[in-house]
C-alpha positions, -999 to +999 in steps of 0.1 A: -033+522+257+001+512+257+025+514+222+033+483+202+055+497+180+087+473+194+069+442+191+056+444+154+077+431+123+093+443+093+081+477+080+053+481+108+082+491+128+076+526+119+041+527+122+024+541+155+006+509+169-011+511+199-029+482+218-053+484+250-039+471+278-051+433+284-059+430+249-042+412+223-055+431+193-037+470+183-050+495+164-025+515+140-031+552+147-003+566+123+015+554+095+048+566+104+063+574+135+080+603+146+121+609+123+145+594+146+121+571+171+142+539+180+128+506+163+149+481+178+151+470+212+188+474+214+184+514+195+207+507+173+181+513+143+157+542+144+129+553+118+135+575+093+103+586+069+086+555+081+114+531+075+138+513+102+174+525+091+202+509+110+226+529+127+265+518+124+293+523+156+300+553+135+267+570+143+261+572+104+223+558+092+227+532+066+263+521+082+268+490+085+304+495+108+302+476+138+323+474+166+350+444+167+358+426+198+385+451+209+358+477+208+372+497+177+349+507+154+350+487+122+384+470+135+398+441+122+400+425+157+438+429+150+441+461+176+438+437+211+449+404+225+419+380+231+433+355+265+408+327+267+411+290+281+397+267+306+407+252+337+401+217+337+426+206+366+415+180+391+417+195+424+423+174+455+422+195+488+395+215+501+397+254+502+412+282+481+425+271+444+442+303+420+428+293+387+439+328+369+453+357+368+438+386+353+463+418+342+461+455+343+441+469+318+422+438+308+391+446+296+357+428+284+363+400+317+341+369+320+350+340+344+321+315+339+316+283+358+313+255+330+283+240+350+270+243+382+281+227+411+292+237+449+327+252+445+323+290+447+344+317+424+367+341+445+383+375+435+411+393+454+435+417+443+473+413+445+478+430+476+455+407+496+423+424+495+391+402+493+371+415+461+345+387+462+338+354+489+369+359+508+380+347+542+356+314+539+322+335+533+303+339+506+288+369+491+252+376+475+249+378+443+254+420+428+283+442+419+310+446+434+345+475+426+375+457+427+406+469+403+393+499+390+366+483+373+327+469+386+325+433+387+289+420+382+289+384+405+257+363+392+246+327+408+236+298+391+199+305+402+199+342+384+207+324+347+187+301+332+216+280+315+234+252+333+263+272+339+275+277+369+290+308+391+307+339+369+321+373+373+317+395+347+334+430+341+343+459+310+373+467+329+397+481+325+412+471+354+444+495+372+457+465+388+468+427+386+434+405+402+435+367+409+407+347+402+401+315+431+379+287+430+367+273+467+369+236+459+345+213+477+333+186+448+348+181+414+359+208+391+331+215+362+355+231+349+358+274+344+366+292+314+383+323+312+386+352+290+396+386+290+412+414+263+441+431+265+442+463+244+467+473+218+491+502+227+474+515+193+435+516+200+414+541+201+380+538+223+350+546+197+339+582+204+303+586+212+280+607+225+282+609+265+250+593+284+236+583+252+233+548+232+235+553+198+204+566+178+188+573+215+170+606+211+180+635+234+154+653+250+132+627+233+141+648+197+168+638+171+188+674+151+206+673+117+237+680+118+248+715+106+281+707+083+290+741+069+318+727+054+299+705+028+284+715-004+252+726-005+237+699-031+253+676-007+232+690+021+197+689+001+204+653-011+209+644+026+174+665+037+157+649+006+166+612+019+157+620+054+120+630+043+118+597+021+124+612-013+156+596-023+180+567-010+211+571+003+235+578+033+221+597+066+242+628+082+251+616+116+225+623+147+240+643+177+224+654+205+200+688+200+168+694+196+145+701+162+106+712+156+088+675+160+074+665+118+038+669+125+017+644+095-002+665+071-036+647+090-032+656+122-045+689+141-019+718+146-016+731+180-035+758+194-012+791+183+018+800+210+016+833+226+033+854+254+007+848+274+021+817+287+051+802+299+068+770+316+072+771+355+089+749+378+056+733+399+076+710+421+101+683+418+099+644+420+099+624+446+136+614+453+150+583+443+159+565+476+153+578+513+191+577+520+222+574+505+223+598+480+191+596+456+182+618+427+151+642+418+143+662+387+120+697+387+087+694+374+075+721+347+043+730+337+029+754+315+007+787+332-008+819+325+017+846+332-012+865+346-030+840+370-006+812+373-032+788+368-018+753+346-032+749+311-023+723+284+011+720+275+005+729+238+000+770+249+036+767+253+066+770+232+078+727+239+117+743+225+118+768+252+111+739+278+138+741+301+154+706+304+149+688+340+184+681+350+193+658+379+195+670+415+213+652+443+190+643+473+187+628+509+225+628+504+229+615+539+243+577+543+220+552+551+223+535+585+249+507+587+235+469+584+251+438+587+254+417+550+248+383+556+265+359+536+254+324+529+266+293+553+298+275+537+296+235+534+292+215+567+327+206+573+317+166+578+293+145+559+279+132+589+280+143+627+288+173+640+303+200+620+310+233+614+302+259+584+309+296+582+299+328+566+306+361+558+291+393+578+300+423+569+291+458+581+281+477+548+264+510+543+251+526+512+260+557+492+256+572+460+234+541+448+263+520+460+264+495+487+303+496+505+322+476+529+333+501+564+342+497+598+322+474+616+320+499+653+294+514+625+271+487+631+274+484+672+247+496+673+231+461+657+238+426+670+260+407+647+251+379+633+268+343+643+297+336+618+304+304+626+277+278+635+274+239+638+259+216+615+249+179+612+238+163+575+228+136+591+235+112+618+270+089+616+261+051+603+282+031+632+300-002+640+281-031+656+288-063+666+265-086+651+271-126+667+294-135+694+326-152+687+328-182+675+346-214+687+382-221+688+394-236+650+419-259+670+409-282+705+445-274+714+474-250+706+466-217+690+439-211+666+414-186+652+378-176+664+355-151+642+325-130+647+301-110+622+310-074+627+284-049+606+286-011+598+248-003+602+231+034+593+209+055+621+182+037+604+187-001+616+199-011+579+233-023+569+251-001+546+288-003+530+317-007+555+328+026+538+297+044+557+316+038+591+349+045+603+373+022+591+394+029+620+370+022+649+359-015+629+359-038+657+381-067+653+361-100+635+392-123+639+415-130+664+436-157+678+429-183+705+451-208+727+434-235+733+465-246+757+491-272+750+485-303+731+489-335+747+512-356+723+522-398+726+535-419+702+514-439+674+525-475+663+510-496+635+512-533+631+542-552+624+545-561+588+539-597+579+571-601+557+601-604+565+630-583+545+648-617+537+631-649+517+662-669+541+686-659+568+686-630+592+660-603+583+637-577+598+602-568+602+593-531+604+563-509+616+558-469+614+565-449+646+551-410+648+546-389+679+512-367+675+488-353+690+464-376+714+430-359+715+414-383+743+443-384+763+442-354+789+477-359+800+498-325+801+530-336+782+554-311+764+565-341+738+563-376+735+598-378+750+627-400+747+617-433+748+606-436+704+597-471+703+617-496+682+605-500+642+624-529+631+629-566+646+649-593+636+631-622+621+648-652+601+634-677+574+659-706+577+693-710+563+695-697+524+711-728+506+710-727+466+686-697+467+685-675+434+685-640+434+693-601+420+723-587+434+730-555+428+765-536+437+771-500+444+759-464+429+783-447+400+795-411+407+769-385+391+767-377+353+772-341+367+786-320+388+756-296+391+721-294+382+700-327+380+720-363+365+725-396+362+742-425+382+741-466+375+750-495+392+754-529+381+726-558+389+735-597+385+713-628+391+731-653+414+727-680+429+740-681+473+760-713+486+771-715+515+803-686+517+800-681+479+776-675+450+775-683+413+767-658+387+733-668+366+716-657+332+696-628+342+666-651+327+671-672+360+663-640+380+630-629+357+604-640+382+621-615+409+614-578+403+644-570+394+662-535+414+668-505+389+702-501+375+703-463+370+689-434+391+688-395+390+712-377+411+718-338+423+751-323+434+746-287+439+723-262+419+742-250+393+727-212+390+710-198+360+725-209+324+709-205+289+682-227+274+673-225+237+643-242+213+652-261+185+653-240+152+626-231+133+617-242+095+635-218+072+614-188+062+621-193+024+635-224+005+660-208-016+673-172-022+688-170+019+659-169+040+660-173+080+654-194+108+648-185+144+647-200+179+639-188+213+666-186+239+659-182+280+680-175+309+664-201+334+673-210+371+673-241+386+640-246+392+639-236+355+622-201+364+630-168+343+663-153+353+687-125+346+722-139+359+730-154+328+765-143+314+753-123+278+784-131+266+773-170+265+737-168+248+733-186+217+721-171+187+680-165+182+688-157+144+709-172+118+705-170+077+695-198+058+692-222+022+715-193+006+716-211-026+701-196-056+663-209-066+658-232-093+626-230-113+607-259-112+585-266-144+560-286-141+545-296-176+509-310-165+507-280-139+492-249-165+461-225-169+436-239-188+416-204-190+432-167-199+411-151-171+435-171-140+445-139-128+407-129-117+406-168-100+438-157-078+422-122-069+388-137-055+405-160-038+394-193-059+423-213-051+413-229-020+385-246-043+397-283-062+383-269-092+403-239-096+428-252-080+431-278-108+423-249-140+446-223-131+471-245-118+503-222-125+484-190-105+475-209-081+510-222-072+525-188-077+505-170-049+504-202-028+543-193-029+541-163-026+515-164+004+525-196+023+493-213+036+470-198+012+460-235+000+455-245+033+421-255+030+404-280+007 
């Protein structure tokens, strides 16, 4: 049979249930449980005349003090100060990053990972000593002293939350510790907090070796206050046997006669016949490294030493196993493996470490010493290499192409292709970019051959009568049939005019036109004319026609733009805007530029020399203007202008005088029709 009693609701607590082992159904054998059982898995609550009382920090039944976060019992969390935060800084190198540090006497320490991930948590105290996952190795999960204090270091794998890594301690610690993160991806993120106690708190006083309301010897005692009243005292008795309600005495350790219920069977009566005698002792607790045992009693004849039932014997004169030490002796030393670091690459060979350690254990704890203490074993590798998988790599997919010129220098390409282990193509950013063969590269084709290219005489000649010329275009370039080796097309450039003549020009009609005027400017883009005349050519003079006589020529231009110099950057400004209000001063603006010559934005404009962008405007005072057919027709106008009518004919036409209020008011509210 096993009990139940923890695993039953409200006031069943108290009862005495027991259930068969591999059964689901218990059977209730008592209706109240021994004063002073615990009925709470934490044993803060025990029963008390079949009822679960809780028991407060101050070890009273029915208090409901609790302990506040500085550990004072009922503080007002005023007596400590609570450090917390996180560390949310992206890291960018690999390796050790401080992320806090924690100070002497800190208590109530957790460093939790905010989810998991492959950075590792490191501890190590001021003077350099590794605490936790020093020296690029990583520890196994456990406890670990550091600081004055026992650090408990858990692993994602051990909690069933996403969080990540944490160290966890009660502290206080006697020295200033520095908490590390070994940064290989992104930071989750780690939170931090710790307490540091006020110069005026006072730990809460309880019992040693005991939890509060845990039964000593497995029996709970009333206190014995000789210094309270003795009404006082019966009230208190009368509540512990259920009779009346009110507050407990507190529980200490000590021992008191067990309540027997009124329907059970007394034990057989005591005698001196019989008495407890140590039979043996228990087995010890580990084989090495200092265990524990406790001595076994049993109840015998005097007479005949022979064991009989417990209940001959007087269960208060039991003497009270206490611990011994045993197998005291240290364990042998062994190497503590820790586990393998990160490959160092992401592909091809690498390296990863680990932490080995020679640790031996004692007194139910496990500690670092001197590694000729484990010669005797072969150490383990620290260091080892390690391959994620094989390199993706560079290959050349087609050969190059042909020359982009037949001659001179020019450009030839080739399809070059970062493929993985596999055969497939993958991203460029798989490969080295620094061993990418090239896929483009220049070719000389050797020197062009070059001659020169004529076209056709022109049909025309320049003049309608007398002396002229015919002209042709002359270029040197290069000859792609011709094989000939030339540098240039040399010297000789064939002629591109030649003289041709149309008879003598006797009475002929004609444009003249004379020479070009200086420019408008004397920077910057202008202006230039000239002056054009129709005459008519005799022979060594010319008369001066009606420019009608001339119309069936085309006749030359008489004016033509011209450039100097550049002139630098100088100010350009819009024309002004419409004035912003008709009457009343409003304001006009424009937009002014400092522009270059090729009319680009520039800052070498003189400051001193831009125009205006702002000037006032229609300053005059406004005159109402009434118009006598432009009125409301209804009362209700007002509720027109607020839903926004006006744009509508109709309402435009009915509440006329609204209308044209808020259309001044809000210019372009009429805009539509």
């Amino acid at each position: 049979m096993s009990p139940v009693q923890l695993s039953v609701k409200g006031n069943q607590k108290c009862e005495l249930n027991c259930r068969a082992i591999g059964y689901r159904f218990y059977v209730r054998q008592a209706d109240k449980v021994i004063d002073g059982t615990p009925c709470d898995q934490n044993g803060t609550s025990v029963c008390v005349s079949g009822q679960c009382k809780s028991i407060g920090c101050d070890e009273y039944l029915g208090s409901d003090k609790v302990a506040d976060r500085c550990g004072i019992c009922g503080g007002d969390n005023t007596g400590c100060k609570v450090v917390s935060g996180v560390f949310k800084h992206t890291l960018t190198n690999l390796g050790y990053h401080k992320i806090v540090e924690i100070p002497e006497g800190a208590i109530k320490i957790n460093i939790t990972e905010m989810s998991k991930s492959n950075n590792y948590l490191a501890l190590r105290s001021r003077s350099g000593r590794s605490i936790i996952n020093g020296n690029w190795a990583i520890d196994r999960p456990g406890r670990y002293e550091g600081g004055g204090t026992m650090f408990t270091y858990k692993r994602p794998n051990e909690i069933s939350s996403t969080a990540g890594e944490s160290f966890l301690a009660d502290g206080p610690t006697d020295e200033i510790l520095d908490v590390y993160m070994i940064h290989q991806q992104p930071n989750p993120g780690i939170h931090y907090e710790y307490i540091i106690p006020g110069a005026n708190v006072i730990s809460p006083q309880l019992p040693p070796h005991r939890r509060p309301g845990e039964p000593f010897n497995g029996q709970l005692e009333l206190t014995d206050n000789t210094d309270r009243k003795d009404e006082d005292l019966h009230r208190e008795t009368e509540t512990h046997t259920g009779q009346s309600a009110g507050i407990f005495p507190v529980i200490q350790a000590g021992r008191f006669p067990s309540h027997q219920p009124d329907n059970q069977v007394q034990p057989p009566q005591r005698n001196r016949e019989h008495n407890w005698k140590q039979v043996g002792t228990t087995e010890c607790t580990t084989s090495c490294g200092k265990g524990s045992r406790y001595p076994i009693f049993h109840c015998v004849n005097r007479i005949s030493h022979e064991e009989v039932s417990e209940s001959y014997c007087d269960t208060s004169a039991k003497p009270t196993p206490e611990e011994e030490a045993c197998n005291i002796f240290p364990c042998p030393a062994f190497w503590d493996i820790g586990e393998w670091s990160e490959c160092s690459k992401t592909c091809g060979l690498g390296m990863q470490h680990r932490q080995v350690l020679c640790r031996q254990v004692y007194a139910n704890r496990t500690l670092t010493v001197q590694q000729y203490r484990c010669h005797h074993l072969e150490k383990p590798e620290t260091t080892s290499t390690c391959q994620l998988k094989i390199c993706s790599e560079w290959q050349i997919q087609t050969e190059w192409t042909s020359c982009s010129v037949p001659c001179g220098v020019g450009q030839r390409t080739r399809d070059v292709k970062c493929v993985s282990n596999l055969g497939d193509v993958v991203d460029d950013e798989e490969c080295n970019m620094k061993l990418r063969p090239n896929d483009i590269e220049n070719c000389d084709m050797g020197p062009c051959a070059k001659s020169w290219f004529l076209t056709e005489w022109s049909d025309r000649c320049s003049a309608e009568c007398g002396a002229g010329v015919r002209t042709r275009s002359v270029v040197c370039m290069t000859n792609h049939v011709s094989s000939l080796p030339l540098e240039g097309c040399g010297n000789n450039r064939p002629s591109e005019t030649t003289p041709c003549d149309n008879g003598p020009c006797v009475g002929k009609v004609e444009w003249f036109s004379g020479s070009w005027s200086q420019c408008s400017v004397e920077c910057g883009s202008g202006t230039q004319q000239r002056e054009v005349i129709c005459i008519r050519k005799t022979e060594g003079s010319f008369d001066v026609l009606n420019p009608y006589e001339c119309s069936f020529l085309e006749r030359p231009p008489s004016q033509q733009s011209c450039y100097l110099k550049p002139c630098g950057a100088k100010w350009f400004n819009t024309e002004w805007s419409t004035c912003s209000k008709s009457c009343e001063g409003g304001f006009r603006v424009r937009e002014v530029r400092c522009l270059s010559d090729d009319l680009a934005p520039s800052n070498q404009c003189d400051l001193q020399l831009k125009s205006e962008e702002k000037e006032p405007c229609n300053t005059q005072d406004c005159i109402p203007e009434i118009d006598e057919n432009c009125k409301d027709k209804y009362y209700n106008c007002n509720v027109v202008v607020q839903a926004r009518l006006c744009v509508y004919t109709y309402y435009k036409t009915a509440c006329c005088a609204s209308c044209t209020r808020m259309a001044n008011r809000q210019p372009g509210f009429l805009g539509r029709r």
